[in-house]
Structure formats: structure tokens, C-alpha cells
C-alpha positions as CSV (number, residue, x, y, z in Angstrom):
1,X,-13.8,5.3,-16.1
2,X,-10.8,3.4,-15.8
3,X,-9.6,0.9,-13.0
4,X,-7.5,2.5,-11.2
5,X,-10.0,5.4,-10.5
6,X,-12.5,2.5,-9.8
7,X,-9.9,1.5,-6.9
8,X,-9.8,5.0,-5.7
9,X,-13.8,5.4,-5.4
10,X,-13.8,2.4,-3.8
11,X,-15.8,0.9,-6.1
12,X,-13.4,-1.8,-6.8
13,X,-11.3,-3.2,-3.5
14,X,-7.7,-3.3,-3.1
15,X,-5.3,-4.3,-0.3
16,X,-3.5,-0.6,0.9
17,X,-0.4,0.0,1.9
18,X,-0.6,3.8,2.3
19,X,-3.3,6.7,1.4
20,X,-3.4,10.1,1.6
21,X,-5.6,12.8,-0.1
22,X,-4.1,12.9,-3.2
23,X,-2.4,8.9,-3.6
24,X,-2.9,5.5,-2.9
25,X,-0.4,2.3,-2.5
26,X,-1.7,-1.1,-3.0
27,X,-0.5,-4.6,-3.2
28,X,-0.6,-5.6,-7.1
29,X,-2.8,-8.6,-7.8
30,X,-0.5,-10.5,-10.2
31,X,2.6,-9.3,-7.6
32,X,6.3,-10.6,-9.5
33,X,7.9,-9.6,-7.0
34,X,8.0,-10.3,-2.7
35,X,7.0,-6.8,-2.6
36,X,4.8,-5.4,-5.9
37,X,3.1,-2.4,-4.7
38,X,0.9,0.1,-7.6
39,X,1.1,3.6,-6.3
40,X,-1.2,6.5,-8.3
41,X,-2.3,9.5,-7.9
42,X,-6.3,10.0,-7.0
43,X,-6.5,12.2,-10.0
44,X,-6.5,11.0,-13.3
45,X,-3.8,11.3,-15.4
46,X,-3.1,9.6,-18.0
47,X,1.0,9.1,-17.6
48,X,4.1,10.6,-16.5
49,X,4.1,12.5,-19.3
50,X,0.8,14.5,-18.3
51,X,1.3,14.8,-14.6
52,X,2.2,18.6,-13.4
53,X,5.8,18.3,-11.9
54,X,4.6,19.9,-8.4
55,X,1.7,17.1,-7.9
56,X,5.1,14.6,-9.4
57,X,7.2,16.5,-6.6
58,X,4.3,15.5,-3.9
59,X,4.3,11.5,-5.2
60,X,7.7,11.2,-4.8
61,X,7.4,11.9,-1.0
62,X,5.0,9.6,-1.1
63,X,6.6,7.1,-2.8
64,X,9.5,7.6,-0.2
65,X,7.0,7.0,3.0
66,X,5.5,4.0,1.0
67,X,9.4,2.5,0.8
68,X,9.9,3.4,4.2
69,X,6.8,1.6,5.4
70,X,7.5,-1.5,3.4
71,X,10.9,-1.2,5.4
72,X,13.0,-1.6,2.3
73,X,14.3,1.9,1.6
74,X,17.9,0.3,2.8
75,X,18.0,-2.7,0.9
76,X,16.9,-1.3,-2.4
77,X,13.8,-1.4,-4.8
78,X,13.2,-1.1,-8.3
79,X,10.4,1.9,-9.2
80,X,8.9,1.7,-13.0
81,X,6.2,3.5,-15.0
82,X,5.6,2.8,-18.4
83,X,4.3,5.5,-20.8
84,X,2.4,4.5,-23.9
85,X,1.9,1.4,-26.1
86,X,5.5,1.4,-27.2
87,X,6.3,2.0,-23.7
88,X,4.2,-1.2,-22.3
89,X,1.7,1.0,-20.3
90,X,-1.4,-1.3,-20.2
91,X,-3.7,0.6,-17.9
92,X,-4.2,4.8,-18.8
93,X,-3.6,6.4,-15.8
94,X,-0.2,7.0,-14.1
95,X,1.1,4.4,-12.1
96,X,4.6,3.3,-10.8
97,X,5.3,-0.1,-9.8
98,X,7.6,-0.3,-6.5
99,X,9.3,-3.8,-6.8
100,X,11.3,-5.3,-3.6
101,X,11.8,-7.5,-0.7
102,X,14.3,-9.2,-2.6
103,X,16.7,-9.0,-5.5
104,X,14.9,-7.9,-8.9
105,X,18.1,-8.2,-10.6
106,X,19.4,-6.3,-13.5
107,X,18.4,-4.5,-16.2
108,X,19.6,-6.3,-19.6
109,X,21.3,-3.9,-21.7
């Protein structure tokens, strides 16, 4: 069983932002950001790439009431999921990383 579905059985303890049936928002441990919220979906999946697109339709609401909670849907954040090793995904089940609070700066290109 992987961490993240550790976190959602509560078998390991998190700080939460938001929950609802099917996803969670938590405070990341190693934040790198003011803000560094994990969000997931209860279910396991393993990425983006596996996730139906109506239960991906249903996070992205969620992800919008976790931005609006955080109060920082006006000022701008910075959402990220990596898929795969070449990708830099380090734990197997979907995730997105919200980052804000502050500037995160830009993308180099």
C-alpha cells in the first residue's frame, strides 16, 4: 500500500486542508512553497495518465474550492503532477501539487 492511501485510511496523519468523499488536500511536509498543498484522489491511481476523465472532471472542482479556501484563486498558483520516472513522479498514486501564497516564479524554458 502506498503512502498516500496510508494518509487517506488514516493510518498515517496529515494536516487537511479540505476532504470530501472522493479527495483530500493536505499541507506537504517538505512545503517549497508559502502554500504547498498535495491533493489526491481517495482511490488509487496510479497517475494522470490512469485516472477516468469524469473522476479528473470532479478533482478539478475540487482543486478549485481547495484554491478558494487557501484564498489565493486571485493572486495565482502554480498546479503540477508528475507522471513517471522520466516525468519525476516519486510517489505512485496521482497527486497534484498546488504551490502559492507567493510568487513561484517562472518556468525556464
Amino acid at each position: 500500500m502506498c503512502i498516500f492511501c496510508k494518509i487517506v485510511k488514516g493510518e498515517i496523519p496529515n494536516q487537511t486542508i479540505l476532504e470530501d468523499e472522493d479527495f483530500l488536500a493536505f499541507n506537504d511536509i517538505n512545503p517549497s512553497r508559502k502554500i504547498h498543498v498535495l491533493i489526491i484522489p481517495k482511490e488509487h491511481y496510479d497517475s494522470f495518465d490512469v485516472i477516468p476523465p469524469k473522476i479528473m472532471a470532479n478533482m478539478t472542482e475540487f482543486i478549485h474550492k481547495v484554491a478558494s479556501k487557501l484564498d489565493i484563486r486571485k493572486s495565482g498558483y502554480r498546479l503540477i503532477t508528475n507522471i513517471g520516472n522520466d516525468g519525476g513522479q516519486e510517489v505512485a498514486h496521482l497527486h497534484f501539487h498546488l504551490l502559492g501564497g507567493e510568487e513561484v516564479g517562472r518556468l525556464v524554458r
